[in-house]
mmCIF entry with sequence, helices, sheets and N, C-alpha, C, O atoms, coordinates in Angstrom:
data_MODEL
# 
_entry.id   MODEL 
# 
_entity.id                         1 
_entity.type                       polymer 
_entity.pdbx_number_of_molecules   1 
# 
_entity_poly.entity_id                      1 
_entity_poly.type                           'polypeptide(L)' 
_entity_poly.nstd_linkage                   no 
_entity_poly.nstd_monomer                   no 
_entity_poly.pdbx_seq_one_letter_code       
;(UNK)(UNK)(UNK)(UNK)(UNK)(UNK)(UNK)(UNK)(UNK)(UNK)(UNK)(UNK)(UNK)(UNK)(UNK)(UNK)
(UNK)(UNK)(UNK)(UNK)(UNK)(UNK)(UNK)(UNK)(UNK)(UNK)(UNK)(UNK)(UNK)(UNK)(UNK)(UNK)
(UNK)(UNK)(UNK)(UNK)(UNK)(UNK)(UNK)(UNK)(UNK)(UNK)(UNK)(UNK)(UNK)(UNK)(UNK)(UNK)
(UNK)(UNK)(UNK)(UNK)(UNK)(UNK)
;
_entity_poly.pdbx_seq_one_letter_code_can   XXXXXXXXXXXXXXXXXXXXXXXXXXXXXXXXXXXXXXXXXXXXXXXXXXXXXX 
_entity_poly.pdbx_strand_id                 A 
# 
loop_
_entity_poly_seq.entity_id 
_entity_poly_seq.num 
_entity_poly_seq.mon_id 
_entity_poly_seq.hetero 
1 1  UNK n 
1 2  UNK n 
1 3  UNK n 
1 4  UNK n 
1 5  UNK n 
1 6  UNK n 
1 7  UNK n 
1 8  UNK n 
1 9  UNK n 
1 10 UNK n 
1 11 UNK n 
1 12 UNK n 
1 13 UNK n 
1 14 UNK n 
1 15 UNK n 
1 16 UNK n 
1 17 UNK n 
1 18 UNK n 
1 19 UNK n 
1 20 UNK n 
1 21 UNK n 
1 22 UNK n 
1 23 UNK n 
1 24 UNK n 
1 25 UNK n 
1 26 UNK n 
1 27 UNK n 
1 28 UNK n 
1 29 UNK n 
1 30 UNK n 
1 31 UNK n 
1 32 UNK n 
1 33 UNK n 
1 34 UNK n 
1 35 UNK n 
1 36 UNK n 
1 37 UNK n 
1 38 UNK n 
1 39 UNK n 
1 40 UNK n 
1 41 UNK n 
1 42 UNK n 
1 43 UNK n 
1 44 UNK n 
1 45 UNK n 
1 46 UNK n 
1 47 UNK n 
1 48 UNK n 
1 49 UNK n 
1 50 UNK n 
1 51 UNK n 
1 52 UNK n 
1 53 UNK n 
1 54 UNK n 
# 
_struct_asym.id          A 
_struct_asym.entity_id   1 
# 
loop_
_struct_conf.conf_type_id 
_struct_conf.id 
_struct_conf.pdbx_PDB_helix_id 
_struct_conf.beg_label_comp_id 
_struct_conf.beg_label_asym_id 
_struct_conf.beg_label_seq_id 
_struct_conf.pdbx_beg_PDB_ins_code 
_struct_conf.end_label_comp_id 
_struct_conf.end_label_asym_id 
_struct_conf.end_label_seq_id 
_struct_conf.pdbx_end_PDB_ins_code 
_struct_conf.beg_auth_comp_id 
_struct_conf.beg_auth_asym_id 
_struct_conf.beg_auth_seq_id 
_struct_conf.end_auth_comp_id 
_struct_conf.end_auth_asym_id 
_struct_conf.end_auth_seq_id 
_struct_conf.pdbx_PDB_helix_class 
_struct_conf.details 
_struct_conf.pdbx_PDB_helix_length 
HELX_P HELX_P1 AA1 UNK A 2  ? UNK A 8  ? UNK A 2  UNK A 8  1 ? 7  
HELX_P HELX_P2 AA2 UNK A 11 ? UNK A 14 ? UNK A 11 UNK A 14 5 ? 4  
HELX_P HELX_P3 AA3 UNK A 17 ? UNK A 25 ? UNK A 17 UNK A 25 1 ? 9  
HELX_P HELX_P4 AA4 UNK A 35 ? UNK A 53 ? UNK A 35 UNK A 53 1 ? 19 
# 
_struct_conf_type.id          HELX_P 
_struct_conf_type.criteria    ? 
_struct_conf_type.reference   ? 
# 
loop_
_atom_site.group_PDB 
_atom_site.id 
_atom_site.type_symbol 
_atom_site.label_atom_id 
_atom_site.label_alt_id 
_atom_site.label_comp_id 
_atom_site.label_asym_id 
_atom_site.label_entity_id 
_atom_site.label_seq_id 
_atom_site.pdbx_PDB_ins_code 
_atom_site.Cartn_x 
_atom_site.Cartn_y 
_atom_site.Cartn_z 
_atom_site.occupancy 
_atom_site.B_iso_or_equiv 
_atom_site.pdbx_formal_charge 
_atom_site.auth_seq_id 
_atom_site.auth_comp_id 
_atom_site.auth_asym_id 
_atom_site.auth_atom_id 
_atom_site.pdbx_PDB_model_num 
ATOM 1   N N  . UNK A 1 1  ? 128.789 -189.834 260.371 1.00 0.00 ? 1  UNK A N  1 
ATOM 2   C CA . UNK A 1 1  ? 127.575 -190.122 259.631 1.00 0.00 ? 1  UNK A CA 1 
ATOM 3   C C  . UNK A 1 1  ? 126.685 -188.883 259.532 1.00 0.00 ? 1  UNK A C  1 
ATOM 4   O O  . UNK A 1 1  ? 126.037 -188.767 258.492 1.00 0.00 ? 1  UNK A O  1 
ATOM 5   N N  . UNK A 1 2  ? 126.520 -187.571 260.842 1.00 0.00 ? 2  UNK A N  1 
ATOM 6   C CA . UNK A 1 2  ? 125.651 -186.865 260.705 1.00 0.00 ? 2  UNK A CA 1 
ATOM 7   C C  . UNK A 1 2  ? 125.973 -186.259 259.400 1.00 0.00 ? 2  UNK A C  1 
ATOM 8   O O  . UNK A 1 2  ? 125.072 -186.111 258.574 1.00 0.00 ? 2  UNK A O  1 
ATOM 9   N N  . UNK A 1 3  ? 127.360 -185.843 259.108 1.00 0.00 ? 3  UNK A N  1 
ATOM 10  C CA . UNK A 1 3  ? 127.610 -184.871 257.770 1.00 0.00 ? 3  UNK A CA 1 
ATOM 11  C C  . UNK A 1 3  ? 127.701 -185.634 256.478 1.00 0.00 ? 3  UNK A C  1 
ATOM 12  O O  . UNK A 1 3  ? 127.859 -184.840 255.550 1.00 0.00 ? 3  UNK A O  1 
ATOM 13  N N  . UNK A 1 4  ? 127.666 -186.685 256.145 1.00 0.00 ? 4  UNK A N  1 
ATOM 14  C CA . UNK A 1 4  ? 127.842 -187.717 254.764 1.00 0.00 ? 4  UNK A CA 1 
ATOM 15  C C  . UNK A 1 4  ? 125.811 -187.740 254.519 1.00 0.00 ? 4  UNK A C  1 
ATOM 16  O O  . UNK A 1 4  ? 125.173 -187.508 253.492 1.00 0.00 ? 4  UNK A O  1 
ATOM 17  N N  . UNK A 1 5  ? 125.307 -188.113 255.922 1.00 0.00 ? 5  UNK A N  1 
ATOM 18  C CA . UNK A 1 5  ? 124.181 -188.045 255.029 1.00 0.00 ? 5  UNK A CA 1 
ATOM 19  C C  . UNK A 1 5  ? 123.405 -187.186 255.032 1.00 0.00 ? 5  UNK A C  1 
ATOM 20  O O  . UNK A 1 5  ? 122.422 -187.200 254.292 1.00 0.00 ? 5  UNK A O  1 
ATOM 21  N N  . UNK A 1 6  ? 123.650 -186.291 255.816 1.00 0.00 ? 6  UNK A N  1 
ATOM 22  C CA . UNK A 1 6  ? 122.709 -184.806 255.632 1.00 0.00 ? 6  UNK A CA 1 
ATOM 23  C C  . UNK A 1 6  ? 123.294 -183.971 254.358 1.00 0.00 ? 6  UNK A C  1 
ATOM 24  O O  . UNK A 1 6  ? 122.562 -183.094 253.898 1.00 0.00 ? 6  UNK A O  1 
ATOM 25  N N  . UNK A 1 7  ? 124.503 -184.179 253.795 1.00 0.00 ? 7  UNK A N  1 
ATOM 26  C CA . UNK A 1 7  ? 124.739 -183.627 252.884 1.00 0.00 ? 7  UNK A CA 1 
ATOM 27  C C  . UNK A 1 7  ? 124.314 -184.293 251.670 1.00 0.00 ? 7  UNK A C  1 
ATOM 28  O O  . UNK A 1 7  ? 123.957 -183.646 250.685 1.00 0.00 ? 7  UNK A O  1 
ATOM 29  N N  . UNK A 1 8  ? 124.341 -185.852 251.705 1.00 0.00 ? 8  UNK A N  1 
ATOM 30  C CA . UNK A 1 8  ? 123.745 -186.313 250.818 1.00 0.00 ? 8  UNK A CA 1 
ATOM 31  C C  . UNK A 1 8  ? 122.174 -186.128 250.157 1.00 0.00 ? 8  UNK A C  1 
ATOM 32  O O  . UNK A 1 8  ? 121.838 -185.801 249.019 1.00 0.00 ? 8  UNK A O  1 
ATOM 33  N N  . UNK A 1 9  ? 121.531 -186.405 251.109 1.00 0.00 ? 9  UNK A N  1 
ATOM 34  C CA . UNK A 1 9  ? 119.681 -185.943 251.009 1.00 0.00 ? 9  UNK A CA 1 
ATOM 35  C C  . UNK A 1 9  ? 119.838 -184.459 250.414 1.00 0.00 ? 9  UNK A C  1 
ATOM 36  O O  . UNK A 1 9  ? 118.788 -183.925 250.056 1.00 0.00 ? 9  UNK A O  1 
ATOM 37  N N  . UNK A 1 10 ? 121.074 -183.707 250.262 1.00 0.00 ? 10 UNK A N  1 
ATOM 38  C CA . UNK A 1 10 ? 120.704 -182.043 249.529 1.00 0.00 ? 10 UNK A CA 1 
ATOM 39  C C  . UNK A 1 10 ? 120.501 -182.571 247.761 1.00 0.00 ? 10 UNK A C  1 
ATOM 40  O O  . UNK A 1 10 ? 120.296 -181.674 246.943 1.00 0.00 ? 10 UNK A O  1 
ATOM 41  N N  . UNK A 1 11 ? 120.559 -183.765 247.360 1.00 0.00 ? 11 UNK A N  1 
ATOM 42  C CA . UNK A 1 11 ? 120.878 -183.716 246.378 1.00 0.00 ? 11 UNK A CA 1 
ATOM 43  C C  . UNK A 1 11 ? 119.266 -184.018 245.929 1.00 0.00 ? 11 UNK A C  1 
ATOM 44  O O  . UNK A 1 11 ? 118.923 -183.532 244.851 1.00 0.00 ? 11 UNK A O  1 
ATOM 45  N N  . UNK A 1 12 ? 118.485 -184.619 246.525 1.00 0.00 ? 12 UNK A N  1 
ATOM 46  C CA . UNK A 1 12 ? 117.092 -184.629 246.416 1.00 0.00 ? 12 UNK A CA 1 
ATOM 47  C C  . UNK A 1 12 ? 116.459 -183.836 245.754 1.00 0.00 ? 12 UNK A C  1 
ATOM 48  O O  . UNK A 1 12 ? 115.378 -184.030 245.199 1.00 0.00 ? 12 UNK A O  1 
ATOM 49  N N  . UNK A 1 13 ? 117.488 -182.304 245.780 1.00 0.00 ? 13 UNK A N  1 
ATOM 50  C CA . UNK A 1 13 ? 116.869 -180.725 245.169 1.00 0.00 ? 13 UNK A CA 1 
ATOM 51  C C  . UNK A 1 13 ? 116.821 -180.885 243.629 1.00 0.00 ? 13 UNK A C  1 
ATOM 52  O O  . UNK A 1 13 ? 116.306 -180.037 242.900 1.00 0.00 ? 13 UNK A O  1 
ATOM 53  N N  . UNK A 1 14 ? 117.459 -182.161 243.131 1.00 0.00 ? 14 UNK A N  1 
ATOM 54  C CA . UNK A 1 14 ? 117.469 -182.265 241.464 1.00 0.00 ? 14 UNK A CA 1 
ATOM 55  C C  . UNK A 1 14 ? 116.133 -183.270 240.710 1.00 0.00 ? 14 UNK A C  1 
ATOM 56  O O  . UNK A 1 14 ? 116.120 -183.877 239.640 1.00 0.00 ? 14 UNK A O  1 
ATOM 57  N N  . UNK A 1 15 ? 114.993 -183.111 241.872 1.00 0.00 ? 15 UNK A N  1 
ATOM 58  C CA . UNK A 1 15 ? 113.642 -183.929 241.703 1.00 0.00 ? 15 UNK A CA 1 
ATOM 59  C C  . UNK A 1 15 ? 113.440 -182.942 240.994 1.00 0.00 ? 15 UNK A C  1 
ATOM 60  O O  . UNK A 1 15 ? 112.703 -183.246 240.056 1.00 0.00 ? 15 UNK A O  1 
ATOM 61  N N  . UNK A 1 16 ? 113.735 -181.916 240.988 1.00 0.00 ? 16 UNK A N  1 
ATOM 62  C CA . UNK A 1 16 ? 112.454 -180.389 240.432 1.00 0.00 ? 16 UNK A CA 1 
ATOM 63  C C  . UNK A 1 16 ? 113.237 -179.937 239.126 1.00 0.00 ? 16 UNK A C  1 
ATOM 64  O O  . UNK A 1 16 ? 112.895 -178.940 238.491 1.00 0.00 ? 16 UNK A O  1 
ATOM 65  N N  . UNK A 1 17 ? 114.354 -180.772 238.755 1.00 0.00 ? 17 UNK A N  1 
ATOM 66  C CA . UNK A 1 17 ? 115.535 -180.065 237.796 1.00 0.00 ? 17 UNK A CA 1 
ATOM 67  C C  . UNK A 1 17 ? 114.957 -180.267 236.084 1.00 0.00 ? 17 UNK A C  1 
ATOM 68  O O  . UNK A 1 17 ? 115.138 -179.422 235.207 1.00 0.00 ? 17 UNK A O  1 
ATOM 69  N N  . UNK A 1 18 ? 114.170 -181.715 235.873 1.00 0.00 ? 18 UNK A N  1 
ATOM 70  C CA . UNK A 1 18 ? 113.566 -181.535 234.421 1.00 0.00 ? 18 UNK A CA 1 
ATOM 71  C C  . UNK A 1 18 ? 112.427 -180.687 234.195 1.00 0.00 ? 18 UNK A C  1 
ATOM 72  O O  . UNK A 1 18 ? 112.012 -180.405 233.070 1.00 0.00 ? 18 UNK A O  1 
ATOM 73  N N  . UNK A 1 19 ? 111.869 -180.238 235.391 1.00 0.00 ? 19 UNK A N  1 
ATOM 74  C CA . UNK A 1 19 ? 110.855 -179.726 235.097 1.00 0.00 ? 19 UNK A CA 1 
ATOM 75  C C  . UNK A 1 19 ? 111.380 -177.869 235.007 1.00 0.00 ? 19 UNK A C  1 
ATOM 76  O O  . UNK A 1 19 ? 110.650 -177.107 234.372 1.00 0.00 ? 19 UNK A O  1 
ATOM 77  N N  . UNK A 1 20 ? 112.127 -177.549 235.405 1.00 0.00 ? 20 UNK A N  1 
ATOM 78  C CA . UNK A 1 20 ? 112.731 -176.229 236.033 1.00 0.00 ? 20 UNK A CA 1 
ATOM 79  C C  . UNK A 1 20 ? 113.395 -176.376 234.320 1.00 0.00 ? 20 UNK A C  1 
ATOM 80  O O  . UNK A 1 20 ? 112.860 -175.559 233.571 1.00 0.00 ? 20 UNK A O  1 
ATOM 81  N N  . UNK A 1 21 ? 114.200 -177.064 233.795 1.00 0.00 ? 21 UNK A N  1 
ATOM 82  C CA . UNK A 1 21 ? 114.623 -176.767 232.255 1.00 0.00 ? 21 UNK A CA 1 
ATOM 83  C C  . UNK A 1 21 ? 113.432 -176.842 231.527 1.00 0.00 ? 21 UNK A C  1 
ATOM 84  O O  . UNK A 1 21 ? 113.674 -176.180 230.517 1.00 0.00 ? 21 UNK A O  1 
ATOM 85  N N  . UNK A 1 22 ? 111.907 -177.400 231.423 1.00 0.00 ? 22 UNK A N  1 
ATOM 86  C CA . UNK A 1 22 ? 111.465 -177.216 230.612 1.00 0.00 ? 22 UNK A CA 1 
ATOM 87  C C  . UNK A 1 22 ? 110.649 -175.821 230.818 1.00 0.00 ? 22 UNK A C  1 
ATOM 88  O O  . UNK A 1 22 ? 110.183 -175.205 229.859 1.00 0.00 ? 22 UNK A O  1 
ATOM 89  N N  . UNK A 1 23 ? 110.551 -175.483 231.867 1.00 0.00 ? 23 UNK A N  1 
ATOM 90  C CA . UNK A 1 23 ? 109.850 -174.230 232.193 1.00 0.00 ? 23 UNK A CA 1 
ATOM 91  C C  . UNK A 1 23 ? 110.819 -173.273 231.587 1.00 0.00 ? 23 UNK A C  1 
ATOM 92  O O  . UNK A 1 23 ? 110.230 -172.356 231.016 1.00 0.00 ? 23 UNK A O  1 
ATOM 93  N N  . UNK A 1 24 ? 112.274 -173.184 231.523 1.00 0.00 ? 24 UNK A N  1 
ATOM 94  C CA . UNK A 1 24 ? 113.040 -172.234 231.308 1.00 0.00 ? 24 UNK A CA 1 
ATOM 95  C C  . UNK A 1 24 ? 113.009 -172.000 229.355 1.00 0.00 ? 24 UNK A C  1 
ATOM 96  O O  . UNK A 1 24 ? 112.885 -170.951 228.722 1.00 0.00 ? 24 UNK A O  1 
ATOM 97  N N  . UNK A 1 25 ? 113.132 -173.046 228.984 1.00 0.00 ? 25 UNK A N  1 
ATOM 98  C CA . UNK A 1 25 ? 112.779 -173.522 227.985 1.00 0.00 ? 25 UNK A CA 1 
ATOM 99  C C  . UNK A 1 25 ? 111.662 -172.476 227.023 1.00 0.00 ? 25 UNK A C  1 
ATOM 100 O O  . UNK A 1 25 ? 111.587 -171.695 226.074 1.00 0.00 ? 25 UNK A O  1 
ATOM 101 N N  . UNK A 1 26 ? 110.958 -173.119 228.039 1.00 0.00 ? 26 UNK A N  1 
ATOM 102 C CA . UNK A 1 26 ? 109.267 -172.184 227.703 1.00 0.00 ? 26 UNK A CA 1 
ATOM 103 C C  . UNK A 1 26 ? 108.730 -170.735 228.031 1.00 0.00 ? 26 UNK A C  1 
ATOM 104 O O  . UNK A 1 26 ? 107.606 -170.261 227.867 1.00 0.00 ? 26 UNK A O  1 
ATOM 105 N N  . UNK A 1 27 ? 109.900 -170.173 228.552 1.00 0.00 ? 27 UNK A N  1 
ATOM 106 C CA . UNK A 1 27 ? 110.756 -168.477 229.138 1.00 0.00 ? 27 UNK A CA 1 
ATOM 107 C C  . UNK A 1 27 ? 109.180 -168.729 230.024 1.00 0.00 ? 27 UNK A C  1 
ATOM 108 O O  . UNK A 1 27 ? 108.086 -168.306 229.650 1.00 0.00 ? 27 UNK A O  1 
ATOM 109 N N  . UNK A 1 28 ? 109.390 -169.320 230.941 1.00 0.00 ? 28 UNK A N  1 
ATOM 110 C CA . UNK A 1 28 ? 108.023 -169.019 232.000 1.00 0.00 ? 28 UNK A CA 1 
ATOM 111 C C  . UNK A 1 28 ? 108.829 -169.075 232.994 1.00 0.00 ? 28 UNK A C  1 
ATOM 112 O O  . UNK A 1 28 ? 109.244 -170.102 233.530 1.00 0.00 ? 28 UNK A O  1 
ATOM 113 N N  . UNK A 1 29 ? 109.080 -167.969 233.275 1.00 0.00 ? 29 UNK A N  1 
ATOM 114 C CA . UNK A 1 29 ? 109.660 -167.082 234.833 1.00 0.00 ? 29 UNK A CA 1 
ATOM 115 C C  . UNK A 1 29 ? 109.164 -167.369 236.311 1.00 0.00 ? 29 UNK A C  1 
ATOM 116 O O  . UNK A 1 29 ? 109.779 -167.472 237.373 1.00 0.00 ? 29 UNK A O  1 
ATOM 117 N N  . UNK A 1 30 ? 108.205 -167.432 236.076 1.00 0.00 ? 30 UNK A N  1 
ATOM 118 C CA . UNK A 1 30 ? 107.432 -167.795 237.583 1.00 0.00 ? 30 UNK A CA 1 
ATOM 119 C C  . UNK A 1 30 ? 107.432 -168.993 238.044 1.00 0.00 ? 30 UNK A C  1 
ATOM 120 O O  . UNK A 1 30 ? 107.544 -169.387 239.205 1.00 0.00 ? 30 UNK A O  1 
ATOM 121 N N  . UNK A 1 31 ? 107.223 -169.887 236.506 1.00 0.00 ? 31 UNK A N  1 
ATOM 122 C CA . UNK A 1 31 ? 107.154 -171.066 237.083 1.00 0.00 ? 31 UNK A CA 1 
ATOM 123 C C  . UNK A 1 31 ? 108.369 -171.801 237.294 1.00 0.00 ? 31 UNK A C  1 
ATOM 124 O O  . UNK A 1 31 ? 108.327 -172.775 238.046 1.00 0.00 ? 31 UNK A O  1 
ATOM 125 N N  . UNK A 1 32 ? 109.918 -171.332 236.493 1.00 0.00 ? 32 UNK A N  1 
ATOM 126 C CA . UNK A 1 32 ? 110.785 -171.973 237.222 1.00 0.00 ? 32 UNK A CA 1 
ATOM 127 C C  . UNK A 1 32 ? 111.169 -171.515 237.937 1.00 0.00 ? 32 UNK A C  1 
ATOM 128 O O  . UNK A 1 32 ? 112.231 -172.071 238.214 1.00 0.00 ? 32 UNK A O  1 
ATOM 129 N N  . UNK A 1 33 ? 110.979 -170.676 238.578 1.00 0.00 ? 33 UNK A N  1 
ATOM 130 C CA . UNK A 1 33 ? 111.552 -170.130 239.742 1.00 0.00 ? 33 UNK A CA 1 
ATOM 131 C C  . UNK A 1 33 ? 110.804 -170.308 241.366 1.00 0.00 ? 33 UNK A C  1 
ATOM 132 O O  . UNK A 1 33 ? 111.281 -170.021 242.464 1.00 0.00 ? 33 UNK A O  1 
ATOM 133 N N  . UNK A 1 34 ? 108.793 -171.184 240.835 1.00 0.00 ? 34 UNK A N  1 
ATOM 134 C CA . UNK A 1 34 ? 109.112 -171.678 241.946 1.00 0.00 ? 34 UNK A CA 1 
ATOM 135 C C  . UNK A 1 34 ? 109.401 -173.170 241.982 1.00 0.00 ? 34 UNK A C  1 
ATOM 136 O O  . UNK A 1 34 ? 109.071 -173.750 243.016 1.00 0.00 ? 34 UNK A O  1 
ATOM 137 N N  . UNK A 1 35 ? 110.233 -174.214 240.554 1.00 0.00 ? 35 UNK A N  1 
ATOM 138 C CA . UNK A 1 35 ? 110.590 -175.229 240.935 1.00 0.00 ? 35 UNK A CA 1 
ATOM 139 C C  . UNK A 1 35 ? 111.858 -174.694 242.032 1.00 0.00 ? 35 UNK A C  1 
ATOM 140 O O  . UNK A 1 35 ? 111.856 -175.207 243.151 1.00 0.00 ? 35 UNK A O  1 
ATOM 141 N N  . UNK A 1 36 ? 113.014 -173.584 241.672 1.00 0.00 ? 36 UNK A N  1 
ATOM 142 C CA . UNK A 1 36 ? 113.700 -173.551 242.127 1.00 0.00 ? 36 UNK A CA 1 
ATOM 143 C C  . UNK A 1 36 ? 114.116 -173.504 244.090 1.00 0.00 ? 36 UNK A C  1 
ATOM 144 O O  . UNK A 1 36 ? 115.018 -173.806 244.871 1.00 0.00 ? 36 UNK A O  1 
ATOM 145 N N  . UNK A 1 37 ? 112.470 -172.794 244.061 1.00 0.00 ? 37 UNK A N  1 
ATOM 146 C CA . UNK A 1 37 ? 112.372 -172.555 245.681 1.00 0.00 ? 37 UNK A CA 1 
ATOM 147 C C  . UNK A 1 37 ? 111.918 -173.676 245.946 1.00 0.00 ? 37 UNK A C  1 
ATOM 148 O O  . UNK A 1 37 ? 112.294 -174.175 247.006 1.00 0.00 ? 37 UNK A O  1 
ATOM 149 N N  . UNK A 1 38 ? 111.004 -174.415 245.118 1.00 0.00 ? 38 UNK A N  1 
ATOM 150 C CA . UNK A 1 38 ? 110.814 -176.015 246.425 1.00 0.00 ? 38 UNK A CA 1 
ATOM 151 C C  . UNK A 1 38 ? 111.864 -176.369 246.395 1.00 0.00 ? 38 UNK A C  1 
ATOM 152 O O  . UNK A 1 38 ? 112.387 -176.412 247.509 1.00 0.00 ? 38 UNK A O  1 
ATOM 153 N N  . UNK A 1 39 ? 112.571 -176.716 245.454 1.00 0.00 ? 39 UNK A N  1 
ATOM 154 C CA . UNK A 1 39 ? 113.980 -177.828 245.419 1.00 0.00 ? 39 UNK A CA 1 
ATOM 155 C C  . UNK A 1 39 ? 114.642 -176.962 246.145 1.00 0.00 ? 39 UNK A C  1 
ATOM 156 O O  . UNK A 1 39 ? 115.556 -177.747 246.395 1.00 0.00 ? 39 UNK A O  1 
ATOM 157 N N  . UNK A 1 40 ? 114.945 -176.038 246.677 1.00 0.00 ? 40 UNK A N  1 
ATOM 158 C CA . UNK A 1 40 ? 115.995 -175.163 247.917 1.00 0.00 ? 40 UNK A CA 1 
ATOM 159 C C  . UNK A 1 40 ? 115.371 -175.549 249.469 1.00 0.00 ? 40 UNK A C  1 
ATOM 160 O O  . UNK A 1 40 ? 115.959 -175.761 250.529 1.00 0.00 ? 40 UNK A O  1 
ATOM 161 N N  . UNK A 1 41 ? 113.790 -175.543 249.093 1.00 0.00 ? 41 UNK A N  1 
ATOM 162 C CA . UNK A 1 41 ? 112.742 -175.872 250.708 1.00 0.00 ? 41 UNK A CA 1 
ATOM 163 C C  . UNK A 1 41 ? 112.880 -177.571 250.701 1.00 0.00 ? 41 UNK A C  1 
ATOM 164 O O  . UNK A 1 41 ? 112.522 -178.075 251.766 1.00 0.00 ? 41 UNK A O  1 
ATOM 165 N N  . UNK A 1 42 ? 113.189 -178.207 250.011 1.00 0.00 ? 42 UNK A N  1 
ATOM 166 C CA . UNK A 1 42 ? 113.282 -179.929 250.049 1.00 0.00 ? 42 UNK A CA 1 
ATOM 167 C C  . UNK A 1 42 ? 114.359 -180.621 250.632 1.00 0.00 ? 42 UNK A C  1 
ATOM 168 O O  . UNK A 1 42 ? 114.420 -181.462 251.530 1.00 0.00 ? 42 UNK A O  1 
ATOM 169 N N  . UNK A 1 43 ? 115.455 -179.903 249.692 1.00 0.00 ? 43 UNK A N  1 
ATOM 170 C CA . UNK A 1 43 ? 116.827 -180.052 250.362 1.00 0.00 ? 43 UNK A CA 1 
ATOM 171 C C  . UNK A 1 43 ? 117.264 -179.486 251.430 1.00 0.00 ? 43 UNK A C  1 
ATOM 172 O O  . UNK A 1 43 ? 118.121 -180.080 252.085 1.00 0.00 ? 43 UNK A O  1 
ATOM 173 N N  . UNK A 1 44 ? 116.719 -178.035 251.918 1.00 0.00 ? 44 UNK A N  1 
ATOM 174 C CA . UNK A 1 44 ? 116.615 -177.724 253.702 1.00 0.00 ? 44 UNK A CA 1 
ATOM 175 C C  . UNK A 1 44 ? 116.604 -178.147 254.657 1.00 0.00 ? 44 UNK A C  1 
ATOM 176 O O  . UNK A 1 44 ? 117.392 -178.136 255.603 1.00 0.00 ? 44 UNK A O  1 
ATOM 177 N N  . UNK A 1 45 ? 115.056 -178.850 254.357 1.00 0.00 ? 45 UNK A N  1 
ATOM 178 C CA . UNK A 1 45 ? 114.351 -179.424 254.921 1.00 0.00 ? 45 UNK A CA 1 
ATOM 179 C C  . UNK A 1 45 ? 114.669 -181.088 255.374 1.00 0.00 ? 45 UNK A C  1 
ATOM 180 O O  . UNK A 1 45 ? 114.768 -181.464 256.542 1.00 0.00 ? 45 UNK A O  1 
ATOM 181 N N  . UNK A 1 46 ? 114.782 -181.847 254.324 1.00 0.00 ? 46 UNK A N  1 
ATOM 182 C CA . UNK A 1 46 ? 115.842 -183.383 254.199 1.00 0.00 ? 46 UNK A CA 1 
ATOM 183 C C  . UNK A 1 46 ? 117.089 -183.243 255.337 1.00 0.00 ? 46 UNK A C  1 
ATOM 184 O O  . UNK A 1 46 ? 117.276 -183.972 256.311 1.00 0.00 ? 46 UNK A O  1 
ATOM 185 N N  . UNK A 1 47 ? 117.816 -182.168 254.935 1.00 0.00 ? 47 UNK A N  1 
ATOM 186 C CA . UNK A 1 47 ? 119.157 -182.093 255.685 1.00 0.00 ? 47 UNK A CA 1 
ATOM 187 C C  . UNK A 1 47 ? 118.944 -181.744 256.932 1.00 0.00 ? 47 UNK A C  1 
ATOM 188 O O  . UNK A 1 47 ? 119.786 -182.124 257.745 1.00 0.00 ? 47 UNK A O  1 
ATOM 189 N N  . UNK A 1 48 ? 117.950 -181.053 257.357 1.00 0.00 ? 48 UNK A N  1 
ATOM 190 C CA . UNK A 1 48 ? 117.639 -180.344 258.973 1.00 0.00 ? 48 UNK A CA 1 
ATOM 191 C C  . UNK A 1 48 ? 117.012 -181.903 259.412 1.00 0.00 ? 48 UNK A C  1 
ATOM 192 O O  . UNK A 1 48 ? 117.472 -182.346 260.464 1.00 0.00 ? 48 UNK A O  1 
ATOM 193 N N  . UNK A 1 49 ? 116.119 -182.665 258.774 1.00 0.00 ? 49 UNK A N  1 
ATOM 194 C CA . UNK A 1 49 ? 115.439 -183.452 259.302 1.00 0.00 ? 49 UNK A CA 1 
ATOM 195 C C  . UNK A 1 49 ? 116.976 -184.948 259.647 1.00 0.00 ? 49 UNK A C  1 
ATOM 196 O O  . UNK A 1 49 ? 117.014 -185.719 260.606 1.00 0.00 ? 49 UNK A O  1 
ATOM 197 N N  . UNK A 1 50 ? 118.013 -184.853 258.449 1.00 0.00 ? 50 UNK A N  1 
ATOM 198 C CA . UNK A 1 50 ? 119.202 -186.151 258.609 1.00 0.00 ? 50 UNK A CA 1 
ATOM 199 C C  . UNK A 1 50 ? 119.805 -185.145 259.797 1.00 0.00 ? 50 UNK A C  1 
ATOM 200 O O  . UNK A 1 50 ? 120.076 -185.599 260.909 1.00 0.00 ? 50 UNK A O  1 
ATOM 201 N N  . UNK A 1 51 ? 119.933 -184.167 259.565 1.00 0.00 ? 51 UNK A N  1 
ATOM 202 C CA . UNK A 1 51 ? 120.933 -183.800 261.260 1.00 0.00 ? 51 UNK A CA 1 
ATOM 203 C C  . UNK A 1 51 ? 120.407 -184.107 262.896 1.00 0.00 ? 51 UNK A C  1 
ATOM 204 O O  . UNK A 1 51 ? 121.091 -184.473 263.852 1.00 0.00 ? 51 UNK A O  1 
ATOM 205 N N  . UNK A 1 52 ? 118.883 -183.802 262.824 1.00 0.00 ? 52 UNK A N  1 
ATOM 206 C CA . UNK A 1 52 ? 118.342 -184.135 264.132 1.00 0.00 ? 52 UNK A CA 1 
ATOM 207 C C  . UNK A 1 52 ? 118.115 -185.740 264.047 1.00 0.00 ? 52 UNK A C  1 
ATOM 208 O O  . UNK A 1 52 ? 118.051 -186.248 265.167 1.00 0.00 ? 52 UNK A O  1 
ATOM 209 N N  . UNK A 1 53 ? 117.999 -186.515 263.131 1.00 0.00 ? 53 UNK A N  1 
ATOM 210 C CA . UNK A 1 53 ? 118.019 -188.035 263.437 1.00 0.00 ? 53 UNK A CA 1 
ATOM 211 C C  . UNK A 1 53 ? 119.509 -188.345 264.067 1.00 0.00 ? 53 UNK A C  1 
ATOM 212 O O  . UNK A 1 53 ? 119.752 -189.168 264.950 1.00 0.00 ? 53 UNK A O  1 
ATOM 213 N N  . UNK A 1 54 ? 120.422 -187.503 263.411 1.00 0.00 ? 54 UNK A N  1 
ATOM 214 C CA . UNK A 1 54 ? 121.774 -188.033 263.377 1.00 0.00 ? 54 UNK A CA 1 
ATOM 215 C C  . UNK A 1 54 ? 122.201 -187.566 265.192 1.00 0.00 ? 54 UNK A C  1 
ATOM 216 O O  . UNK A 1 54 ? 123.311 -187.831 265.653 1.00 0.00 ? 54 UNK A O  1 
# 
């Protein structure tokens, strides 16, 4: 169970994914790039937090 659902919660990182295409969309650099770092700090974070429950 620790590895099915800590790997699962990485997928959480695709909360930030419509907004990260419309920013790209709109050639605004900064701003998708920091959807890209929360959704990398979310899914980190999710998975560190399912491994120590697990």
């Amino acid at each position: 169970m620790d590895y099915a659902l800590a790997f699962t919660v990485v997928g959480f990182t695709g909360v930030f994914a419509e907004k990260m295409k419309q920013a790209v969309r709109q050639n605004k650099a900064k701003q998708y790039l920091t959807y890209i770092v929360l959704g990398v700090l979310l899914g980190c974070r999710l998975r560190f937090i399912a491994h120590y429950i697990a």
